[in-house]
C-alpha positions as CSV (number, residue, x, y, z in Angstrom):
1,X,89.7,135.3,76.6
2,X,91.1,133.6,79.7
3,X,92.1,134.7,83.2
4,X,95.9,133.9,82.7
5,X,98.2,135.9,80.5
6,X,99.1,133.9,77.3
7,X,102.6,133.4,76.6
8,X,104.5,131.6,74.5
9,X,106.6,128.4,76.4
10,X,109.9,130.2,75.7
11,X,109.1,133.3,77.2
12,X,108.4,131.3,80.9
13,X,111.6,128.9,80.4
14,X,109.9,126.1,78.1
15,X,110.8,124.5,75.2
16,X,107.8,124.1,72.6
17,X,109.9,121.5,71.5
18,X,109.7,119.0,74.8
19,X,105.6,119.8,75.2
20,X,105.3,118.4,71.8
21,X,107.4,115.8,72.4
22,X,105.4,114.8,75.7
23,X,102.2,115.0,73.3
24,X,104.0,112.9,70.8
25,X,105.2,110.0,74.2
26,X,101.6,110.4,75.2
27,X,100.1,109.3,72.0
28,X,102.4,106.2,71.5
29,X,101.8,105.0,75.0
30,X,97.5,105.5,73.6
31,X,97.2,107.5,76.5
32,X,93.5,109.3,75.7
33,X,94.1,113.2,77.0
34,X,91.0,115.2,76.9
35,X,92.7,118.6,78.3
36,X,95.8,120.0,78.9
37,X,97.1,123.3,80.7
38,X,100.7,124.5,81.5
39,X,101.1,127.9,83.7
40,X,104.3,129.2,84.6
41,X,104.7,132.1,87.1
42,X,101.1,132.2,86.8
43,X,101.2,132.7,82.9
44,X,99.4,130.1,80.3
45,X,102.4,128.7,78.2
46,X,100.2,125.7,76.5
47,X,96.4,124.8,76.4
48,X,95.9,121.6,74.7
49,X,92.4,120.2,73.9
50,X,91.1,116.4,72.4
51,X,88.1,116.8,70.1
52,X,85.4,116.0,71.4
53,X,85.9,117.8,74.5
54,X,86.1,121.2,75.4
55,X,88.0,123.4,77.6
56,X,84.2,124.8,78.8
57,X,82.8,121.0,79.1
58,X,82.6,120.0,82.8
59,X,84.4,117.5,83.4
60,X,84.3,114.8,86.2
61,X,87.2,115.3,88.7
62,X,87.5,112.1,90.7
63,X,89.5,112.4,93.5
64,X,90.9,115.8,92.5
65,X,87.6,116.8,94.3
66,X,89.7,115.6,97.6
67,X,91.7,118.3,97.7
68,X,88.8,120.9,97.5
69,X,87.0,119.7,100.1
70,X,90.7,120.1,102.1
71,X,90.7,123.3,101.5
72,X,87.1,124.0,102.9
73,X,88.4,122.3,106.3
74,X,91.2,125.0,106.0
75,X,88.7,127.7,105.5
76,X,86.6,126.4,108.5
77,X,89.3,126.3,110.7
78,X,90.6,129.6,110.2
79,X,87.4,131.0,110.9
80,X,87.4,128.8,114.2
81,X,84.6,126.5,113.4
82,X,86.6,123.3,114.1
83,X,89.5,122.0,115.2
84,X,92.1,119.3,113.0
85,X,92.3,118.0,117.0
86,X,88.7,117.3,117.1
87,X,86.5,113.9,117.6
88,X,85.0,112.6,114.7
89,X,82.6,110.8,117.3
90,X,82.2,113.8,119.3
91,X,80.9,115.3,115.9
92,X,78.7,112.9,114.9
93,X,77.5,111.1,118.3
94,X,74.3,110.2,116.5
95,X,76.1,107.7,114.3
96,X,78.9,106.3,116.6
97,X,77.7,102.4,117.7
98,X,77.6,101.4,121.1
99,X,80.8,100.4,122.7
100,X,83.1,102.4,120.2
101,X,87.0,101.2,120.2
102,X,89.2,102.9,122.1
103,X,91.2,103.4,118.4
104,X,87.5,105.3,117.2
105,X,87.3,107.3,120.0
106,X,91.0,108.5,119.0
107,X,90.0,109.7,115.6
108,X,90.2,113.0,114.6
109,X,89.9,115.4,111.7
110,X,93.3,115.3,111.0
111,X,93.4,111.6,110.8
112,X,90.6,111.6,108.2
113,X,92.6,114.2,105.9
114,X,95.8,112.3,106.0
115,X,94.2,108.6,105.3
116,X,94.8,107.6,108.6
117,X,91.6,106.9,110.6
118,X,92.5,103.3,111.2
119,X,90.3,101.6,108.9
120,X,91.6,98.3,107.1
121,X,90.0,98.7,103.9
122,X,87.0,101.3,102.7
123,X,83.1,100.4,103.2
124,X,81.3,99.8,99.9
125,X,77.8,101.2,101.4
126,X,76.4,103.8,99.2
127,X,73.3,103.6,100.9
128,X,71.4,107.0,103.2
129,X,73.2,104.9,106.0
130,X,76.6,105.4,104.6
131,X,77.7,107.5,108.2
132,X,76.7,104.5,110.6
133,X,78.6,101.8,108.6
134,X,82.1,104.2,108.6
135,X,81.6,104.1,111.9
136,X,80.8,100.4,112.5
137,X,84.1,99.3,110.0
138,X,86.6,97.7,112.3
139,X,89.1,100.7,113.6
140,X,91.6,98.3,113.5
141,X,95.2,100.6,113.6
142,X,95.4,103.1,116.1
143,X,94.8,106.6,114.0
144,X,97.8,107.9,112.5
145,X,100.2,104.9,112.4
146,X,98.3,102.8,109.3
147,X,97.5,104.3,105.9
148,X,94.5,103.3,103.9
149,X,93.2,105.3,100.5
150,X,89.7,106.4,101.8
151,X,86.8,107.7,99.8
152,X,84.6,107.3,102.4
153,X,86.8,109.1,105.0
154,X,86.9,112.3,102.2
155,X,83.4,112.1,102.2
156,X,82.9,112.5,105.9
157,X,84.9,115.8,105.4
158,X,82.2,116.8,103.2
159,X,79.4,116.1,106.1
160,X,82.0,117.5,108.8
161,X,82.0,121.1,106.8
162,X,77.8,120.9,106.4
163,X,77.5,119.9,110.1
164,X,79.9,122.3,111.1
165,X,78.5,125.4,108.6
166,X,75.6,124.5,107.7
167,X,76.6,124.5,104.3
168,X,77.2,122.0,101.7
169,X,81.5,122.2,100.5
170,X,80.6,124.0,97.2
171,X,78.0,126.4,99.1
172,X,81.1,127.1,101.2
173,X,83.6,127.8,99.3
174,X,81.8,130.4,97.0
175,X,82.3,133.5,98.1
176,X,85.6,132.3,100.2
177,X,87.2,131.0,97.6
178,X,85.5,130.3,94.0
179,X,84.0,133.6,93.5
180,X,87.6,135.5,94.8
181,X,89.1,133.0,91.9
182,X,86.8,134.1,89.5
183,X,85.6,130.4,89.1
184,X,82.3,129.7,87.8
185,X,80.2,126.6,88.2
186,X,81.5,123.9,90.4
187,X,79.7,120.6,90.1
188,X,79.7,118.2,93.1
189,X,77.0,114.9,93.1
190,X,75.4,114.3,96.8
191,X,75.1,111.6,98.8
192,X,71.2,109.8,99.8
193,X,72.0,111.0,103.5
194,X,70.0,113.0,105.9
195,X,72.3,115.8,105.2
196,X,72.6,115.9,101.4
197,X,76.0,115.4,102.0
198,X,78.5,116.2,98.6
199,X,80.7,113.8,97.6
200,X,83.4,115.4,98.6
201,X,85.7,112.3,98.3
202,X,85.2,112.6,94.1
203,X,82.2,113.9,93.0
204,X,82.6,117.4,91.5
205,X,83.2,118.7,88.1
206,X,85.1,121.5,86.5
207,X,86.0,123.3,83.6
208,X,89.4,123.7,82.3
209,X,90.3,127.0,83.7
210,X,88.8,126.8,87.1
211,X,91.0,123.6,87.5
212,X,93.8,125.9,86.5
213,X,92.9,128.5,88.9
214,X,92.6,126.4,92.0
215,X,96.2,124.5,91.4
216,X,97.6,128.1,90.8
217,X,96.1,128.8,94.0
218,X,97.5,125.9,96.0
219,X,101.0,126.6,94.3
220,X,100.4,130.6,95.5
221,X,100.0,128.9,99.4
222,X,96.7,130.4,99.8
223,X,97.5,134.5,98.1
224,X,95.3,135.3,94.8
225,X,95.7,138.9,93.7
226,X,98.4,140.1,97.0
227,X,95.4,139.0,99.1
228,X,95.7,135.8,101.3
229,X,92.7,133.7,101.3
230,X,93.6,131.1,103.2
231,X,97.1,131.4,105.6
232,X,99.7,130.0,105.6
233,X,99.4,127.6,108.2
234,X,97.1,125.4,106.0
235,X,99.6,124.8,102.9
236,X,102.3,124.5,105.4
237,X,100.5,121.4,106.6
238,X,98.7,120.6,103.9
239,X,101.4,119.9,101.4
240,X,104.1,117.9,103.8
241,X,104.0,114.2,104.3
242,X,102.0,112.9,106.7
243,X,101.6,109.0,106.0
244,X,104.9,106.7,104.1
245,X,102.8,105.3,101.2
246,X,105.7,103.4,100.3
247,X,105.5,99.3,100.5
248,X,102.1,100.3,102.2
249,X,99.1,97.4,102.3
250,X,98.2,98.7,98.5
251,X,101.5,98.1,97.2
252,X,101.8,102.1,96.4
253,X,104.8,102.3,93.8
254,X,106.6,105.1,91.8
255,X,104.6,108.3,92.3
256,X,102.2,106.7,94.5
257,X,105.4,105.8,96.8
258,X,106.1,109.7,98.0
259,X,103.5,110.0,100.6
260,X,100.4,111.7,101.4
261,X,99.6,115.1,102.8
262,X,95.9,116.4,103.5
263,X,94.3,115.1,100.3
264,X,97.1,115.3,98.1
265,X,100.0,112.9,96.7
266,X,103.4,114.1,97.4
267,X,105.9,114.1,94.6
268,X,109.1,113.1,93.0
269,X,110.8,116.6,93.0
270,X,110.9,118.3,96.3
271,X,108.3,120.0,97.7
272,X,106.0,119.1,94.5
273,X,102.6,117.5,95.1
274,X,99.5,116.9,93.2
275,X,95.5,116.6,93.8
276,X,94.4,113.6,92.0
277,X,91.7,112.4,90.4
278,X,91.1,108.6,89.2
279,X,91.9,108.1,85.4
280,X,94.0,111.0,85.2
281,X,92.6,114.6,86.6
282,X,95.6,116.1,87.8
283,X,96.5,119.3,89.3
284,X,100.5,119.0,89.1
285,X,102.0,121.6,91.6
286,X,105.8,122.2,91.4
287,X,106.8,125.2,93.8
288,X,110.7,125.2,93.3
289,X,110.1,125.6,89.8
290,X,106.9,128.1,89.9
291,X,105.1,125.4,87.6
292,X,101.2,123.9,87.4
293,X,99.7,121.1,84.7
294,X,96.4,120.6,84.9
295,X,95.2,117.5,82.8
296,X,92.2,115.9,82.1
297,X,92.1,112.5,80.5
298,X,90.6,109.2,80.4
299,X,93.1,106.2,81.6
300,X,93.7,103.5,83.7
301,X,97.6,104.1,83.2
302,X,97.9,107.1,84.8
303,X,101.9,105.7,86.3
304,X,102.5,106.3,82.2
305,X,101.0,109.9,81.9
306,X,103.0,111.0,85.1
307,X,106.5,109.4,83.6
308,X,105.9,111.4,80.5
309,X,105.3,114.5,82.8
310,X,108.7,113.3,84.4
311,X,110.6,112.2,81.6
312,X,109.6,114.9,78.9
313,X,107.9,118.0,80.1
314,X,109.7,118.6,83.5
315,X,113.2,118.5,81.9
316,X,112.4,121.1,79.6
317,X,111.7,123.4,82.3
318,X,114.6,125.8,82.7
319,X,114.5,126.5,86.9
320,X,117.0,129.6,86.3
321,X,113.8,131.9,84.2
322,X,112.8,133.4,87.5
323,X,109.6,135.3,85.9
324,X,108.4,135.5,82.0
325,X,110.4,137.7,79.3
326,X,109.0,140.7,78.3
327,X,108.3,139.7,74.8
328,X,104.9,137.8,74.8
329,X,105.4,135.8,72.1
330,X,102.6,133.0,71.2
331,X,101.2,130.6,73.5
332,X,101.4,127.1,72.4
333,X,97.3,126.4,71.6
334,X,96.3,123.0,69.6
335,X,93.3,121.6,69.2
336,X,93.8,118.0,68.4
337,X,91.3,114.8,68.9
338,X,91.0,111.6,70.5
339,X,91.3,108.2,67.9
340,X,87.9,108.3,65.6
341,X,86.6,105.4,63.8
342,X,87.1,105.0,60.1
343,X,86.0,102.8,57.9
344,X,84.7,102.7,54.3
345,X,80.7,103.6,53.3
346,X,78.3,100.9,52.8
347,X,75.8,102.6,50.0
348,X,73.4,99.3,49.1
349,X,72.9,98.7,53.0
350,X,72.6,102.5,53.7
351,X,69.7,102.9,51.0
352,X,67.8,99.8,52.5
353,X,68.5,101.2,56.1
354,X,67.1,104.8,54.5
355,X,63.6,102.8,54.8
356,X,63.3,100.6,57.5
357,X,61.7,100.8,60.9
358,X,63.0,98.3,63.3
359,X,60.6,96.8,66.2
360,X,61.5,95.3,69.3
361,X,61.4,91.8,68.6
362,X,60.5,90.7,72.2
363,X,58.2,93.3,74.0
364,X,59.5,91.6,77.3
365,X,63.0,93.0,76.6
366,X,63.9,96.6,75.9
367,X,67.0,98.2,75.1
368,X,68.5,100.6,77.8
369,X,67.3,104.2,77.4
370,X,69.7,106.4,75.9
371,X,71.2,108.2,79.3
372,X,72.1,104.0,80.2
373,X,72.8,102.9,76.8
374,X,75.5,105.6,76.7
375,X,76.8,105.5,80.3
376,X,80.1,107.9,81.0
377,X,82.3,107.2,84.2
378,X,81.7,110.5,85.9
379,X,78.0,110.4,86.0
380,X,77.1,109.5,89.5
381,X,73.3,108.2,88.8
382,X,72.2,106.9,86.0
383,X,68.4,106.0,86.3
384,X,66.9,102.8,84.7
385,X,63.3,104.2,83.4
386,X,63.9,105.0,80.0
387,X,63.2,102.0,77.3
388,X,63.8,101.8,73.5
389,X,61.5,99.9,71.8
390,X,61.9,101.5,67.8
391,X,65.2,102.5,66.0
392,X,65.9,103.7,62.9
393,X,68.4,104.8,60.5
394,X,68.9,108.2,58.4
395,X,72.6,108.4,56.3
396,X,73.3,111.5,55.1
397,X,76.8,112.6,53.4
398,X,78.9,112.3,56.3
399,X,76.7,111.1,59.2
400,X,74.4,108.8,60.1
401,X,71.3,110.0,62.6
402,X,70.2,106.7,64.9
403,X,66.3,107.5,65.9
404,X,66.0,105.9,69.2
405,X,61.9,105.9,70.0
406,X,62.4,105.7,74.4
407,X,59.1,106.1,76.0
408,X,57.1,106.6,72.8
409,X,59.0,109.5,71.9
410,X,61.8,109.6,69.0
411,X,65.2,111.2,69.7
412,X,67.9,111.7,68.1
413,X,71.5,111.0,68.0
414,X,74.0,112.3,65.2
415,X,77.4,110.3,64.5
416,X,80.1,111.7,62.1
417,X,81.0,109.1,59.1
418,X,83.9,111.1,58.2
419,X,86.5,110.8,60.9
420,X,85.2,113.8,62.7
421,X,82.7,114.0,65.6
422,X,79.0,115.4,65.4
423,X,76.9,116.3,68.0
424,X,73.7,116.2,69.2
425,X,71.5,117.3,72.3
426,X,69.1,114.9,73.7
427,X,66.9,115.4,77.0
428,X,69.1,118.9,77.4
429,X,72.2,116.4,77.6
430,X,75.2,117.0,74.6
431,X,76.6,113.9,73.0
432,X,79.4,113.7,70.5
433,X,79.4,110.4,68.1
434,X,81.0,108.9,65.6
435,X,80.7,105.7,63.5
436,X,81.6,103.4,61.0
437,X,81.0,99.9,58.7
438,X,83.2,97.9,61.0
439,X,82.4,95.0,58.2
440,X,79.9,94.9,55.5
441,X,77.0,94.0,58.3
442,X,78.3,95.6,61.2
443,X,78.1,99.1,62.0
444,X,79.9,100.4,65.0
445,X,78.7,103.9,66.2
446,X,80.7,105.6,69.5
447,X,78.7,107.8,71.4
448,X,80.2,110.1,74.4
449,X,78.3,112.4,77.0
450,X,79.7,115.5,76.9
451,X,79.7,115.9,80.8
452,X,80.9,112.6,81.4
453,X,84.8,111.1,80.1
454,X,83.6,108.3,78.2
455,X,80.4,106.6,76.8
456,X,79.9,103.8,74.5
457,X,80.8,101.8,71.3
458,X,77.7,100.2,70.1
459,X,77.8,97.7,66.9
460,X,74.6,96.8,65.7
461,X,74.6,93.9,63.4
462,X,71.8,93.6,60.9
463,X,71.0,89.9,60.2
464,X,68.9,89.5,57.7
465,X,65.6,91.0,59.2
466,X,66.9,91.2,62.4
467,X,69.0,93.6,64.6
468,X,71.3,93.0,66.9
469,X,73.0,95.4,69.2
470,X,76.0,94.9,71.8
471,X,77.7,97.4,73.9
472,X,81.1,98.4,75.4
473,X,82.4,101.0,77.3
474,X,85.1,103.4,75.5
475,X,87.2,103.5,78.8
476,X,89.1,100.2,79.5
477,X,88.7,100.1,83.1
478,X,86.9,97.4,85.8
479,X,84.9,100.1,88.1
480,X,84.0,103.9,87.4
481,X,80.9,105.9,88.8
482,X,78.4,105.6,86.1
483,X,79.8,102.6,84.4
484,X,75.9,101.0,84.8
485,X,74.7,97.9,83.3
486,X,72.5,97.8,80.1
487,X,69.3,96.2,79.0
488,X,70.4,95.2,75.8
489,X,67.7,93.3,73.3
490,X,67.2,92.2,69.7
491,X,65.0,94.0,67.0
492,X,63.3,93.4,63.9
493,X,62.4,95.0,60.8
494,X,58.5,95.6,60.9
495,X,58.0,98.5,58.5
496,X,59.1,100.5,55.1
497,X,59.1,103.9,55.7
498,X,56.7,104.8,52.8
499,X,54.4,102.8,54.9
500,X,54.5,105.1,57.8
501,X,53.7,109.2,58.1
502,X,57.1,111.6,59.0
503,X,56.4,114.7,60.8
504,X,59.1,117.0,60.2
505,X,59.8,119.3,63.0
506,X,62.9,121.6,62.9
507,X,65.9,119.9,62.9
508,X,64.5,117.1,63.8
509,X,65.1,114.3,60.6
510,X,61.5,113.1,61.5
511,X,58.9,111.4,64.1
512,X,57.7,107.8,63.0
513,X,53.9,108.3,63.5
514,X,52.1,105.3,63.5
């Protein structure tokens, strides 16, 4: 059971009829949702989730993240800690080069939450020196009169509130703000600096709800429960325009053409604004009409999902139902899932497979381990020390279990052959797979962290003795945080299983002991 009241769309203003058609647009367009949430005057109308995922799964935020590490500036200004009117240099005078521009020394906190600090374009350096090279990139627009999409600039929010605190954001905002919201676990990945700065700029994660509860709270200006958290000085500020992204120097069109506010997009219908997340994490506010969606997905065309929200689910919306109607009614609740593979069984190559033990067949070359082999935009660091070296294969009635030997040690991975996802827990890590004969030597299996929005498709080709693996990534994008390279490498057959002793342990289909 939920925070918010469940209700049925009807009884807040809604017509079933246009969410479903909005699924229906979304779905054509092969728009990949993961989660969905509709509240109306702060009621649950529609909660939508995509098999594999969860509404309790954390999921990466991206730049939604911005807007939380907003709100912990607002915190720490009300409590008098710093001022919008304040120095960036004056906070962080160990960083600050010699000889500083007259257009740095203008810089202030304000500047950094409206995408204004003058920069050109954003640094690329992810290094524990990240600090000095913001301040060494060319200030080259006096602050406040040039927008720029900054990352890095969010960031430096992130070390402004643990400078000014002594607190990381998340360690901040607990009991001001998450615990008071009844939120639990909030996820943020932190930077090789001195201070352990958070990524502020778009490295937390979320469940489903706690997403909710936050855009309910911006929409509320700051109130939760008739108390005000955070006045209403902030939200007054936060959700106006400040920078014209329109015909700006990234060529900002549509709903990326209404402006910015203190890390958040304005929107289309007045007063309406958003916090943002790449590939579609968005926390859709719309004040005049008393409405939040919160959505989770995994998509470059993110223009697309919003003109769905615009051309289906926002004229369904009737503005006259001031509050909800006393009969409850049922909320609309689907589970539905993301495109599986299908394909027909292969039984002769299965029962061989049943038996054999395939070797690297160059011990110069190893196969990723499985944290890399999989991947997942979302996951910040993805180290490089795990190697497969022995695979194997088990088929079963409706799944196949790939035996990945990394480090000496087998694991396993479970993928559905019947259009359905299975799951598996490697390393304390949850996976959801599943596969198929993409041809009568080709098997294609699609594995996807469970904390991450996306993984992999591996095919592995059997040729003759040999195997062959290749890798993509399920997400059709050209950058994501965690989107790593693999070690990929060939393999040969170099045993039968009757020649080798299984060990049996638990679940486990078996350890290849030598």
């Amino acid at each position: 059971m939920g925070y918010f009241e469940m209700t049925s769309p009807e009884a807040v203003g809604i017509s079933s009829e246009g969410i479903r058609a909005f699924l229906k647009e979304t779905e054509r367009t092969g728009l990949e949702l993961h989660r969905l949430m509709i509240l109306r005057h702060g009621k649950c109308c529609a909660k939508v989730t995509w098999a594999p995922y969860d509404e309790n799964d954390m999921h990466p935020l991206y730049s939604f993240s911005k807007s939380v590490t907003a709100t912990a500036i607002g915190f720490a200004r009300q409590e008098g800690l710093l001022s919008l009117d304040e120095k960036i240099t004056d906070i962080f005078l160990e960083d600050v080069p010699e000889n500083p521009s007259e257009n740095l020394k203008a810089c202030t906190i304000h500047h950094l939450l409206c995408m204004s600090c003058g920069h050109e374009t954003e640094i690329g350096d992810r290094s524990s020196q990240w600090r000095k090279s913001f301040f060494a990139h060319p200030f080259l627009h006096e602050p406040g009169t040039f927008y720029q999409y900054n990352t890095p600039g969010s960031n430096l929010l992130a070390a402004i509130v643990r400078k000014k605190t002594g607190q990381q954001v998340t360690e901040y905002l607990r009991p001001r703000l998450f615990d008071p919201l009844g939120m639990g676990e909030v996820y943020c990945f932190q930077l090789p600096d001195d201070l352990e700065t958070e990524a502020g700029g778009g490295g937390m994660k979320m469940k489903l709800e706690d997403m909710a509860k936050f855009t309910q709270f911006m929409l509320q200006d700051g109130w939760w429960e008739g108390k005000q958290l955070l006045k209403d000085w902030y939200y007054d500020n936060a959700r106006v325009k400040h920078m014209e992204t329109k015909g700006d120097s990234a060529g900002h069109v549509k709903d990326w053409a209404n402006g910015y506010g203190y890390q958040c997009w304005m929107g289309n219908l007045p007063g309406s604004f958003r916090a943002d997340g790449a590939f579609g994490q968005f926390g859709l506010v719309y004040p005049t009409l008393d409405l939040c969606i919160i959505t989770n997905s995994a998509t470059e065309q993110t223009q697309t999902m919003i003109d769905a929200v615009n051309e289906y689910l926002l004229p369904c919306v009737d503005p006259e139902v001031h509050g909800a109607a006393e009969e409850k009614g049922e909320a609309l609740c689907l589970k539905k899932s993301i495109p599986v593979l299908t394909g027909c069984r292969n039984p002769m190559l299965e029962e061989k497979l049943n038996h054999s033990v395939y070797t690297l067949a160059d011990q110069d070359k190893t196969l990723s381990g499985i944290k890399r082999l999989v991947g997942g935009a979302g996951i910040y660091v993805i180290p490089d020390d795990g190697a497969v070296t022995q695979i194997r294969f088990s088929f079963e009635r409706d799944q196949v279990v790939l035996h990945f030997t990394e480090n000496g040690v087998e694991k396993d991975i479970a993928a559905a052959l019947d259009s359905s996802f299975a799951f598996s827990v490697v390393d304390e890590i949850r996976y959801a797979a599943t596969a198929r004969w993409r041809s009568l030597r080709k098997l294609e299996v699609e594995i996807r962290r469970m904390d991450a929005m996306s993984g992999a498709r591996i095919i592995f080709r059997f040729d003759g003795d040999r195997l062959i693996p290749e890798a993509d990534e399920t997400l059709m994008t050209d950058g994501g945080l965690g989107m790593t390279e693999r070690r990929m490498a060939e393999f040969c057959q170099t045993a039968c299983l009757e020649d080798v002793a299984i060990e049996v342990t638990g679940n486990n289909p078996g350890v290849v002991k030598e």
